[in-house]
KEKE-3310 file (N, C-alpha, C; in steps of 0.2 Angstrom, whole numbers, plus 5000, padded with zeros to 4 digits):
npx = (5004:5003:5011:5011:4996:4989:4975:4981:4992:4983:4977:4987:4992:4981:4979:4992:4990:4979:4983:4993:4982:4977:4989:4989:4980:4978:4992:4989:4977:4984:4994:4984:4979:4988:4992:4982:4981:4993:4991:4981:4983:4994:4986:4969:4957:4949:4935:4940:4936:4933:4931:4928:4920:4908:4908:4903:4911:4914:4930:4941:4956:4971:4977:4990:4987:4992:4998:5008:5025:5025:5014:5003:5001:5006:5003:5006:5004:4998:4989:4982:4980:4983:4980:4993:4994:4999:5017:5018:5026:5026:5031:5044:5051:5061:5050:5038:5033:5028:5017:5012:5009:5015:5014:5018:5024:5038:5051:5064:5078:5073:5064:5048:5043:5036:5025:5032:5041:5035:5022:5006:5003:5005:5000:4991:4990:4988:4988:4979:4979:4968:4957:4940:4929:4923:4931:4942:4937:4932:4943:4951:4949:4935:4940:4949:4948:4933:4924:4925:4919:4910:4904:4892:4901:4908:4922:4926:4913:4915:4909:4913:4919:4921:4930:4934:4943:4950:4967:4981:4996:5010:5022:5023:5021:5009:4991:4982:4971:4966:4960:4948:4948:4940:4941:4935:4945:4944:4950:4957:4959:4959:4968:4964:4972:4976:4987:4983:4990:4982:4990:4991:4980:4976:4980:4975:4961:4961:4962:4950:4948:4959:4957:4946:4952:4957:4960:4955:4963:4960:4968:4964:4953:4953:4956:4951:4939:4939:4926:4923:4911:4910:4916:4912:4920:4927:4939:4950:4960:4976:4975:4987:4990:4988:4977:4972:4960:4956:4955:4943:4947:4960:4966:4977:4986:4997:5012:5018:5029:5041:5050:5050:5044:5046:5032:5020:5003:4993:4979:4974:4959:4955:4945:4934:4944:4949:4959:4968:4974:4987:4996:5003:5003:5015:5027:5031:5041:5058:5065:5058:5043:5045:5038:5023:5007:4992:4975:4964:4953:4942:4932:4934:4942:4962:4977:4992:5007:5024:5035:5050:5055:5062:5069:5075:5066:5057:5042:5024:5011:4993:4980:4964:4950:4934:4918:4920:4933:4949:4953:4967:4978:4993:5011:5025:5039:5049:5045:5048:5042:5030:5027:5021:5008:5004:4999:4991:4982:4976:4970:4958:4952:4936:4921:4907:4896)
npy = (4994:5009:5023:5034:5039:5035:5039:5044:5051:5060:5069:5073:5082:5091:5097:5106:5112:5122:5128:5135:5144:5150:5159:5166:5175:5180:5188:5197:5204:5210:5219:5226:5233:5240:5248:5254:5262:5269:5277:5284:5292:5300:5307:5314:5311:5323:5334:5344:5358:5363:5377:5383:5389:5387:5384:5374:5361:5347:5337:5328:5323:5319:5328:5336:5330:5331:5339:5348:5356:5352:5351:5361:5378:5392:5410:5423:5434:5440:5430:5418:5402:5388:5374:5363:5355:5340:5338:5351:5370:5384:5399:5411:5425:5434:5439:5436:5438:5440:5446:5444:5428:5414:5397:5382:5366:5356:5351:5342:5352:5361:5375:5384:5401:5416:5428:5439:5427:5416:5408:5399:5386:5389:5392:5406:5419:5434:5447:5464:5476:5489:5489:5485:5472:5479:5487:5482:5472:5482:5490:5481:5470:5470:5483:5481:5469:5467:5459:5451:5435:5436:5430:5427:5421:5409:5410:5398:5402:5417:5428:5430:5432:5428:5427:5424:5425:5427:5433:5437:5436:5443:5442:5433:5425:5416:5413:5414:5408:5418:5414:5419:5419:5432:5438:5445:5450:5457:5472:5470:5463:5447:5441:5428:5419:5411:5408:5400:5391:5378:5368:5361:5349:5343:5352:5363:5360:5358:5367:5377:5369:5371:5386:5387:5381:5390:5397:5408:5416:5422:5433:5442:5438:5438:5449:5465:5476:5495:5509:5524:5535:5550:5554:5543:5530:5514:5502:5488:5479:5474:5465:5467:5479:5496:5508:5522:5535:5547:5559:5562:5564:5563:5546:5535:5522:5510:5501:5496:5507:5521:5526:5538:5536:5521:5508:5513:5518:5529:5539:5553:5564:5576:5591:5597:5598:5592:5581:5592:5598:5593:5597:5609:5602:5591:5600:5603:5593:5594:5585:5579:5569:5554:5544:5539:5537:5533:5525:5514:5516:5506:5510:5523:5538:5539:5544:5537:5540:5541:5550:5557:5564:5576:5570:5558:5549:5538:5539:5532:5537:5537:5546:5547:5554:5560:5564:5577:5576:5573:5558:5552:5542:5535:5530:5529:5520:5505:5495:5479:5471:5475:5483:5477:5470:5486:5488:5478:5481:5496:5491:5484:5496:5505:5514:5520:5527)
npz = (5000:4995:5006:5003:4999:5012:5024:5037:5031:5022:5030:5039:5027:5023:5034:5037:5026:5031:5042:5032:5026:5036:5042:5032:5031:5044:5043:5031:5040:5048:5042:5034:5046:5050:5037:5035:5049:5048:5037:5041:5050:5042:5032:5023:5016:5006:4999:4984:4978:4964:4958:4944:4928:4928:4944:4951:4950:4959:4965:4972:4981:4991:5008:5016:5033:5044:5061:5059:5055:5042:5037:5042:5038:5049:5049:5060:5062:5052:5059:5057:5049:5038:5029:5021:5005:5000:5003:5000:5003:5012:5003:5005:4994:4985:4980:4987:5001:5020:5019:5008:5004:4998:4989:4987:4977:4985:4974:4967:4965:4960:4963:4968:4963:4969:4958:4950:4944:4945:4945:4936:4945:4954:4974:4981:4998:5000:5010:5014:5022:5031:5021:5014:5006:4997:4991:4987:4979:4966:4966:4960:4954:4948:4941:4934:4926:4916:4913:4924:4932:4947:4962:4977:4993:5005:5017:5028:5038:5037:5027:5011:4995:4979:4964:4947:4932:4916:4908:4897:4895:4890:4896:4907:4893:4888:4890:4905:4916:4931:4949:4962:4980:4990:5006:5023:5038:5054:5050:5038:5020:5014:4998:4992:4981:4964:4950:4934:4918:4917:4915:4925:4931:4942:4954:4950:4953:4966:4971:4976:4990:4997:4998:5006:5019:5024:5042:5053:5068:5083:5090:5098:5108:5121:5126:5133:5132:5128:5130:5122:5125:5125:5114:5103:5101:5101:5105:5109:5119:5128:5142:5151:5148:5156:5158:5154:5156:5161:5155:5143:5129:5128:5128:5137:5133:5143:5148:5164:5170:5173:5163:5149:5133:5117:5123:5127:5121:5113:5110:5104:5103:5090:5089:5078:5066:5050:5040:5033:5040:5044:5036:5042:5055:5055:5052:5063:5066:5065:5059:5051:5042:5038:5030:5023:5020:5013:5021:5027:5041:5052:5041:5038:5031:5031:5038:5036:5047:5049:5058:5064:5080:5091:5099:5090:5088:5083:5078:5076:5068:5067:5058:5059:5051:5055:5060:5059:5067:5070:5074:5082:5085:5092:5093:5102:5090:5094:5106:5105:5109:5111:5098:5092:5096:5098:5084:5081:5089:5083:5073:5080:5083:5081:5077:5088:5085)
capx = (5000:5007:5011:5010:4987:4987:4974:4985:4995:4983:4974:4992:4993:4975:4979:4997:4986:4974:4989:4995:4978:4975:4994:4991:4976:4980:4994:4985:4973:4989:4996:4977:4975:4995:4992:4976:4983:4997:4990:4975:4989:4998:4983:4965:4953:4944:4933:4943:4932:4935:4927:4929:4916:4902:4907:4900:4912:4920:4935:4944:4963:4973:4979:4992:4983:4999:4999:5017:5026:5025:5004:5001:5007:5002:5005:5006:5007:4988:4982:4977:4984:4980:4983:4996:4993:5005:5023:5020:5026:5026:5038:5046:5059:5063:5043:5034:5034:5022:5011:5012:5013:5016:5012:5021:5028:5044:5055:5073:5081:5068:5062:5046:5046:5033:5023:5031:5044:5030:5013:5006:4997:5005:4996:4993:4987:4991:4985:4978:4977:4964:4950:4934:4931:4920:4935:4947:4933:4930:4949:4958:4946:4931:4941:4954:4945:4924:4922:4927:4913:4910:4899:4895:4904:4910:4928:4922:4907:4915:4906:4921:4918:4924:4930:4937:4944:4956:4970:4985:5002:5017:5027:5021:5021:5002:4982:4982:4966:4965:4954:4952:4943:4941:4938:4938:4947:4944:4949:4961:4956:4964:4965:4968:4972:4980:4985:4983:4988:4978:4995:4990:4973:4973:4979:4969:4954:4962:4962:4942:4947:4963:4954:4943:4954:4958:4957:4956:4962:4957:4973:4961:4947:4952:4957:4947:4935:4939:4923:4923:4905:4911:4917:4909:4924:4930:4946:4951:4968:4979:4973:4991:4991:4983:4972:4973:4954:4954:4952:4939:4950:4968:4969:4984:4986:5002:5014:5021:5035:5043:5054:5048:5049:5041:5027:5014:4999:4989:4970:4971:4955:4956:4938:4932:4948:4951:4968:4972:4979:4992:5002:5007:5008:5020:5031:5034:5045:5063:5069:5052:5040:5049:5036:5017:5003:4984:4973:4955:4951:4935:4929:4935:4948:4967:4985:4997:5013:5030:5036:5055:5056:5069:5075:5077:5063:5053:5033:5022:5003:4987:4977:4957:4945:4927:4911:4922:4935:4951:4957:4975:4981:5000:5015:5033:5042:5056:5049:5049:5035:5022:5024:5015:5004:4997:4997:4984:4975:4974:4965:4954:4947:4929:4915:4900:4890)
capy = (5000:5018:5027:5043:5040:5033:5044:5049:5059:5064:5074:5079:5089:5095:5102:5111:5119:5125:5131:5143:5147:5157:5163:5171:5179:5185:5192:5201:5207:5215:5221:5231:5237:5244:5251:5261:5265:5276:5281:5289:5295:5306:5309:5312:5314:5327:5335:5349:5360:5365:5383:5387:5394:5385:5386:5368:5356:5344:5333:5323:5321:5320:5334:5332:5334:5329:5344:5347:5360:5352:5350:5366:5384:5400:5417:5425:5442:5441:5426:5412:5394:5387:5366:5361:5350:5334:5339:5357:5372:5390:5400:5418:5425:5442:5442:5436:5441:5438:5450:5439:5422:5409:5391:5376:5359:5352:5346:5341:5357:5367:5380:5389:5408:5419:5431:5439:5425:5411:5409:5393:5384:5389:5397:5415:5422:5440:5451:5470:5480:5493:5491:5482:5469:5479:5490:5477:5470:5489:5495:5476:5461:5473:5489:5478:5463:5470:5452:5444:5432:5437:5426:5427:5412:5410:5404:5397:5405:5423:5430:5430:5435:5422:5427:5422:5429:5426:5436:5435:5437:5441:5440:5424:5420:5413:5414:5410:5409:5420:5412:5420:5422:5438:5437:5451:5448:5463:5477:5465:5459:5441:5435:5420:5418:5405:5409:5393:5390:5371:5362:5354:5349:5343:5357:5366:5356:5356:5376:5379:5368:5373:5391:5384:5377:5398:5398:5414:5415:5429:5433:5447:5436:5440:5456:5470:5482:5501:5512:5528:5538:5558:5551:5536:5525:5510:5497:5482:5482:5469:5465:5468:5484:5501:5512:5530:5537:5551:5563:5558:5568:5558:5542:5532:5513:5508:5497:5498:5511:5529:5529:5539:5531:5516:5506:5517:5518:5536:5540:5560:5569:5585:5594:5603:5597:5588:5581:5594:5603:5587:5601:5612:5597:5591:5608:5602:5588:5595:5580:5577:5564:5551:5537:5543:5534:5532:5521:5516:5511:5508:5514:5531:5541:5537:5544:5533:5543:5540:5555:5557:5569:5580:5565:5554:5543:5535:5538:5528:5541:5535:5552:5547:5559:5556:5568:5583:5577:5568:5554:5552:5536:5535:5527:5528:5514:5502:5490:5472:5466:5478:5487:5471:5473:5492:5486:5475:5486:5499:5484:5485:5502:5504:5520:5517:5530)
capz = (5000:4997:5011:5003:4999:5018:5030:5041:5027:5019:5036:5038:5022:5024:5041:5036:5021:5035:5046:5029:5025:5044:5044:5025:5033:5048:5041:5029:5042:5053:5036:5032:5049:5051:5032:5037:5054:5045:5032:5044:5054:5038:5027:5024:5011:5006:4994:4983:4975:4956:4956:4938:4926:4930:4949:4955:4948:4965:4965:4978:4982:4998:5010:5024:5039:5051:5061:5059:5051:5034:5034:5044:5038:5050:5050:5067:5060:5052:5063:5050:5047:5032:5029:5012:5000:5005:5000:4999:5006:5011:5002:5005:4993:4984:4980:4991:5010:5027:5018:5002:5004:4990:4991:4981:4981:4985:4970:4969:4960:4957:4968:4965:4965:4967:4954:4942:4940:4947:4941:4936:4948:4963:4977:4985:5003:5000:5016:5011:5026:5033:5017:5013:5000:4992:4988:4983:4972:4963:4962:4957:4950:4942:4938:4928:4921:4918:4912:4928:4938:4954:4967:4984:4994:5013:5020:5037:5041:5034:5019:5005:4987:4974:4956:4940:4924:4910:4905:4893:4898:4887:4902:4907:4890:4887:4892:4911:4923:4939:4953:4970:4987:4995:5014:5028:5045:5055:5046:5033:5017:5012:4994:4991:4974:4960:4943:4930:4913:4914:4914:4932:4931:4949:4957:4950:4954:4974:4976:4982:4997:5001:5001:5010:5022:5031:5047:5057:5073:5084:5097:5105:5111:5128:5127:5136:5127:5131:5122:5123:5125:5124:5105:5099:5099:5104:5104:5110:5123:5132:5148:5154:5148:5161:5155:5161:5154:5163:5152:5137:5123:5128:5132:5135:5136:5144:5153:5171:5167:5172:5160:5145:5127:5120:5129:5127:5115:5114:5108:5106:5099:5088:5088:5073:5064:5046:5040:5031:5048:5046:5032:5048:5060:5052:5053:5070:5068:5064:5055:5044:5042:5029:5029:5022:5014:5012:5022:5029:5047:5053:5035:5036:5030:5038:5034:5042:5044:5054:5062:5068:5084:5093:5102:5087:5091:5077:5080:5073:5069:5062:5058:5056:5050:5054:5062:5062:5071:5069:5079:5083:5088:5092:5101:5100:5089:5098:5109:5100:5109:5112:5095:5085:5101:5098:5078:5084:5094:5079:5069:5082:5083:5079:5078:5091:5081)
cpx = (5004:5007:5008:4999:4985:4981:4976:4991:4991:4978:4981:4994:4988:4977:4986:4996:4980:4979:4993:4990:4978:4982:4993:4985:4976:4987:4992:4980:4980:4990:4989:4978:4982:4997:4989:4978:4988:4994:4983:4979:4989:4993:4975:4962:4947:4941:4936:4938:4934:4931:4930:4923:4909:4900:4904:4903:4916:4924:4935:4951:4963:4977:4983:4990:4987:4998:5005:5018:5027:5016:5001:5004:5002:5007:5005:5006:4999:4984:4978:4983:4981:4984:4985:4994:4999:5012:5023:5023:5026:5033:5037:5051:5058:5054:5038:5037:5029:5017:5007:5011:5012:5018:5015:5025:5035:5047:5063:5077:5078:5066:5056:5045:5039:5030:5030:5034:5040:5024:5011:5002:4999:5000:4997:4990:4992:4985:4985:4976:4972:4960:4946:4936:4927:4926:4941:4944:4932:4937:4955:4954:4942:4934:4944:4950:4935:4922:4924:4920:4913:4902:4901:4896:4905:4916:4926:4919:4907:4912:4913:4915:4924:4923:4933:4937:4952:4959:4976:4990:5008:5022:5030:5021:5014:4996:4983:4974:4968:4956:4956:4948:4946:4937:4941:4937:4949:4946:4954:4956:4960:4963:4968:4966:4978:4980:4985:4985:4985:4983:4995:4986:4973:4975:4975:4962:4955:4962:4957:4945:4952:4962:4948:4943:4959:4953:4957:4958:4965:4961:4970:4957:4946:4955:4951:4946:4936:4933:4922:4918:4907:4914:4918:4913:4924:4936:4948:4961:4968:4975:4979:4993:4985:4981:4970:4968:4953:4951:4950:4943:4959:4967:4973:4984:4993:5005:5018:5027:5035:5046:5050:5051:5042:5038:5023:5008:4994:4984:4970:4964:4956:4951:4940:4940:4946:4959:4970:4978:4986:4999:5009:5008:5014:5028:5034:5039:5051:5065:5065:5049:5041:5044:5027:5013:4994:4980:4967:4953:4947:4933:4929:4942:4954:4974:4989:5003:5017:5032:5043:5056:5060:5073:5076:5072:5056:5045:5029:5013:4999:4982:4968:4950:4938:4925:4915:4928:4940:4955:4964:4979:4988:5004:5021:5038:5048:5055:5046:5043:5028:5020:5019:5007:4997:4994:4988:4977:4972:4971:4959:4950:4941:4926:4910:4895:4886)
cpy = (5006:5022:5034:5044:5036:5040:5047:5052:5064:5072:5078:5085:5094:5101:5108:5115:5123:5130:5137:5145:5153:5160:5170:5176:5183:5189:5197:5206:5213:5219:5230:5236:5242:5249:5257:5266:5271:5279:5288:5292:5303:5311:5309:5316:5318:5332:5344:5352:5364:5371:5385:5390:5391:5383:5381:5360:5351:5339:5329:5320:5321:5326:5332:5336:5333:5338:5347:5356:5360:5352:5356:5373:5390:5402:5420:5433:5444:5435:5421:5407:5392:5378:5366:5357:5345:5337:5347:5362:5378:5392:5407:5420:5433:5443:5440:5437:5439:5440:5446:5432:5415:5403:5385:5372:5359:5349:5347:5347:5361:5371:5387:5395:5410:5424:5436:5433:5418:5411:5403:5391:5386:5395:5401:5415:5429:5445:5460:5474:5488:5496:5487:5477:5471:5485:5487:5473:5477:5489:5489:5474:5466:5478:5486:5473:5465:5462:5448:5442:5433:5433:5427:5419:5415:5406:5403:5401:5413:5425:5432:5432:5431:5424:5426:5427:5425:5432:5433:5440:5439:5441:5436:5420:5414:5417:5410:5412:5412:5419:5414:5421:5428:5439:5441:5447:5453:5468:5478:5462:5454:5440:5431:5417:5411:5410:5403:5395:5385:5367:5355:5354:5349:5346:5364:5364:5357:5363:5378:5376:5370:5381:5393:5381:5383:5397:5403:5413:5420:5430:5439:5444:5437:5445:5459:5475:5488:5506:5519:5535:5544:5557:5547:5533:5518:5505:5494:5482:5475:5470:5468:5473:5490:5504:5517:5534:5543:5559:5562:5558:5564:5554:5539:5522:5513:5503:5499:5503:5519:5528:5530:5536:5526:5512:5509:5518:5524:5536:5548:5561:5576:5585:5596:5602:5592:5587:5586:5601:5597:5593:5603:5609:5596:5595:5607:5597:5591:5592:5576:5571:5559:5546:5543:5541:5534:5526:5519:5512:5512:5510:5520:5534:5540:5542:5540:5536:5541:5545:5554:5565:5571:5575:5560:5547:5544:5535:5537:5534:5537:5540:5550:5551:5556:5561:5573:5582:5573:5565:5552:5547:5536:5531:5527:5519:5512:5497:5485:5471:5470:5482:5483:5471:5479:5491:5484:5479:5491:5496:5483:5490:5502:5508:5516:5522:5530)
cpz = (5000:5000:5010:5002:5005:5022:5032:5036:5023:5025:5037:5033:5023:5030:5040:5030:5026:5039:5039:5028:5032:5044:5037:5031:5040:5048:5036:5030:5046:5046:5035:5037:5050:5046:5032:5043:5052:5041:5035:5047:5050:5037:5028:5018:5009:5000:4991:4977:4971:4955:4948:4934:4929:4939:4953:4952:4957:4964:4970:4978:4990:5001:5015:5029:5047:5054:5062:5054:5042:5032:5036:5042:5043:5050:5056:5066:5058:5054:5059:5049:5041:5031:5022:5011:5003:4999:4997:5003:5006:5008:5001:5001:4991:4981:4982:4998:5015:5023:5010:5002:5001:4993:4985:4985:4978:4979:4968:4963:4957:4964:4966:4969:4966:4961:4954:4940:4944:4942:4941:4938:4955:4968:4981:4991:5001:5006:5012:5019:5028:5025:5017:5007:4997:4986:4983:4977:4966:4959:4959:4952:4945:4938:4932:4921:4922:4916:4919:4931:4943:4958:4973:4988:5002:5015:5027:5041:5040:5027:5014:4997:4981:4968:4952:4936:4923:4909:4902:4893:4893:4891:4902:4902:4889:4891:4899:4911:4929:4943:4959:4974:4990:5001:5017:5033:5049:5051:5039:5028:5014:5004:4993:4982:4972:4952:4938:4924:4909:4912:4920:4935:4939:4956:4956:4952:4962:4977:4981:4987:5001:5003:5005:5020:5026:5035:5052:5063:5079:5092:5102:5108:5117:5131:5131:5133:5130:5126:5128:5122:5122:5116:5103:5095:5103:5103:5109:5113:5128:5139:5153:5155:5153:5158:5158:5154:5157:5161:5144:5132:5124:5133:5131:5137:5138:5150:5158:5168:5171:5170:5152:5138:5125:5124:5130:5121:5116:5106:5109:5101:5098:5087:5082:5068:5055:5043:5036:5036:5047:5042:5038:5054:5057:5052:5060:5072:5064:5056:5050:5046:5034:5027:5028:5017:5019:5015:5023:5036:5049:5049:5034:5036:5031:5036:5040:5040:5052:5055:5066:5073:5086:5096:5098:5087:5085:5080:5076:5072:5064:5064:5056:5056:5049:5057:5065:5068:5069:5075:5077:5089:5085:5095:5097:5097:5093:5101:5105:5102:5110:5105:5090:5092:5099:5090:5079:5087:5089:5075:5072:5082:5078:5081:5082:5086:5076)
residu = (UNK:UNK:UNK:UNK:UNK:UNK:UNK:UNK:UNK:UNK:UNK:UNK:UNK:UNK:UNK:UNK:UNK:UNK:UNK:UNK:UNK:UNK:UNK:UNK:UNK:UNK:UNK:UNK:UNK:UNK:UNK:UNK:UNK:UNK:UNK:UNK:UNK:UNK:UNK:UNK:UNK:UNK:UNK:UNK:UNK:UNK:UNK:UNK:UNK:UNK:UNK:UNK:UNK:UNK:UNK:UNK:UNK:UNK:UNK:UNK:UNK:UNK:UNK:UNK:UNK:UNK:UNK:UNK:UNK:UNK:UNK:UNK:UNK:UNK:UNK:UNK:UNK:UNK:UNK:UNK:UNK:UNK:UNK:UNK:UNK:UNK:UNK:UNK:UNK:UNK:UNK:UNK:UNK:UNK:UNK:UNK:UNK:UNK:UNK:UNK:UNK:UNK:UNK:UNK:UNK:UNK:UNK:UNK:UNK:UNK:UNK:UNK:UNK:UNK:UNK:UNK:UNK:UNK:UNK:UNK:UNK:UNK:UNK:UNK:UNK:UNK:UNK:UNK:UNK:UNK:UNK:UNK:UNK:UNK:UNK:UNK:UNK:UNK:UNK:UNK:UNK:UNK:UNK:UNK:UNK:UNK:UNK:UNK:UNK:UNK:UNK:UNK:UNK:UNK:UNK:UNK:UNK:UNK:UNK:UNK:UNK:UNK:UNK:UNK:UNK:UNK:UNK:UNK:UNK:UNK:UNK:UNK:UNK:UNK:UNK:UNK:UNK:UNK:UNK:UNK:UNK:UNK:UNK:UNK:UNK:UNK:UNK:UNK:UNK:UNK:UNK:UNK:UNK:UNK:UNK:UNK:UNK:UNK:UNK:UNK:UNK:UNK:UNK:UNK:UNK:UNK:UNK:UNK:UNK:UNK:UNK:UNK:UNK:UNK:UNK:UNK:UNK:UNK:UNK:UNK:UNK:UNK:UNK:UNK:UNK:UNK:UNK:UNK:UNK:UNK:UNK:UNK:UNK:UNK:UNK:UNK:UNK:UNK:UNK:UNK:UNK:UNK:UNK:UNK:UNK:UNK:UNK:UNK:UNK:UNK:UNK:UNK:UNK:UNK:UNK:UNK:UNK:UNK:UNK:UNK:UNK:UNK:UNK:UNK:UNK:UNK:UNK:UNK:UNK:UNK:UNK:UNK:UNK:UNK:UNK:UNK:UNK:UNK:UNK:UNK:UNK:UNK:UNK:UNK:UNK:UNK:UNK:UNK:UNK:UNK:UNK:UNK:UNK:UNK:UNK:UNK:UNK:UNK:UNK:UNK:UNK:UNK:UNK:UNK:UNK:UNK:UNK:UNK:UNK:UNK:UNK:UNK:UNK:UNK:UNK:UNK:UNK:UNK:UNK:UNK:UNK:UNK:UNK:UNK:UNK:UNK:UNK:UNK:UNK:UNK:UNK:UNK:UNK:UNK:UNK:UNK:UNK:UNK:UNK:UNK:UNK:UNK:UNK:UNK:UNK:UNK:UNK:UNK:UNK:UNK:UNK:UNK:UNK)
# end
């Protein structure tokens, strides 16, 4: 009789096919669950929405949601993080800045630049300080392109303003697409723009969400309100800063100190004033006022000018004309940490009337 078609061998083959059977699969189950485990870890999928002409096309790629320095970019400067695409990253260089900042991936020998010598598909947050977005939509998007599409949209729960248009570059060398969200964040307008020439479909399809994907984040929230009744203002101050109210017309915010200089932040009113009284102030600083531009705070009027005084000290003014009177928010530039501070607090100011 042949050993090998005996019973007891063939149970024994049976059973050491039974024993690779359950080891394939329980490795295959560890295998799944320690594949999924990272990859939820890294990554997560989500829906990137193709605003283009028709405005309701949606996609679907991956974003890295690790929060790390390579999946998370913030600002600290305007208060917003914004999550990259996997393997991208922020970039700064001779044309973009904090106040610019230009978004691309990683690749070995290449390094993308910013607008003018950028374009493409990489992406923008560009910060606009003390206007409106009905302004920025007036004097950029419609005054330039009358063809451009505008719709109203929202980036997390902010009302934004979403548009398109074409133009043609000989710069650039072709017909690009410009796509972009405009969203206010206190008295900042953000766009968040792309320019395309439709070479990389699926970063173009991944922008809505990644413009989707600003998050604001509000370092006054537990600040202290100071308003001010005798002229219907008010602004938003450190709690560690003191507050000397005593008289309605000048008030000072500042920190513990007798030695004069910066650390101080000043709220004077001028009655019955418009800036053009600023000609003859001016006449009082020796060494001139070198820095001097056009602004809008709280929706009214502004010149922000720098001011060097008899002792050489850099003063930072914001001159706001509004109900016959202009307001004059000041403080001495210098000290590191309080002057991003009074910034802040001039972001805040706001009319009760």
């Amino acid at each position: 009789m042949n050993e090998k078609n005996t019973p007891k061998h063939l149970i024994s083959t049976l059973v050491g096919a039974l024993i690779l059977i359950i080891e394939v699969a329980i490795f295959s189950v560890l295998f799944f669950v320690v594949s999924w485990q990272v990859e939820s870890e890294l990554f997560f999928a989500i829906p990137f929405i193709k605003e283009s002409g028709n405005l309701n096309v949606n996609e679907v790629t991956n974003v890295n949601s690790n929060n790390s320095n390579l999946g998370v970019y913030a600002n600290t400067k305007y208060q917003y993080t914004v999550t990259l695409p996997t393997g991208w990253r922020a970039n700064i260089d001779e044309f973009c800045s904090i106040d610019n900042v230009g978004f691309g991936q990683d690749k070995t020998g290449e390094k993308y630049k910013c607008p003018p010598d950028g374009g493409g598909w990489m992406y923008n947050i560009s910060a606009i300080q003390n206007t409106t977005i009905t302004a920025v939509q007036e004097d950029t998007v419609i005054k330039n392109h009358p063809d451009a599409k505008v719709v109203d949209d929202t980036i997390n729960g902010k009302s934004a303003k979403h548009y398109l248009y074409t133009f043609t570059s000989e710069y650039l060398g072709g017909t690009f697409t410009q796509e972009g969200y405009l969203v206010n964040n206190v008295s900042t307008v953000f766009d968040i723009w792309m320019q395309s020439d439709g070479s990389v479909t699926e970063y173009d399809s991944a922008f809505g969400q990644f413009a989707k994907l600003l998050i604001f984040t509000d370092e006054t929230a537990g600040w202290k309100t100071y308003t001010n009744t005798d002229f219907g203002y008010s602004i938003k101050y450190p709690k560690d800063l003191l507050l000397d109210s005593s008289y309605p017309a000048a008030i000072t915010f500042g920190k513990v100190t007798s030695e004069p200089g910066p650390g101080a932040f000043f709220i004077d009113v001028k009655e019955n004033q418009s800036l053009s009284f600023l000609t003859q102030y001016k006449q009082g600083f020796p060494d001139g006022c070198p820095q001097e531009s056009d602004t809008t705070i709280a929706g009214a009027t502004t010149k922000k000018i720098v001011c060097i005084d008899s002792s050489r000290q850099e003063i930072q003014y914001y001159f706001i004309e509004k109900n016959n009177n202009i307001y004059q928010l000041s403080y001495i530039i210098g000290d590191k940490q309080l002057d991003p501070t009074f910034e802040k607090m001039v972001i805040t100011f706001q009319f009760t009337d």
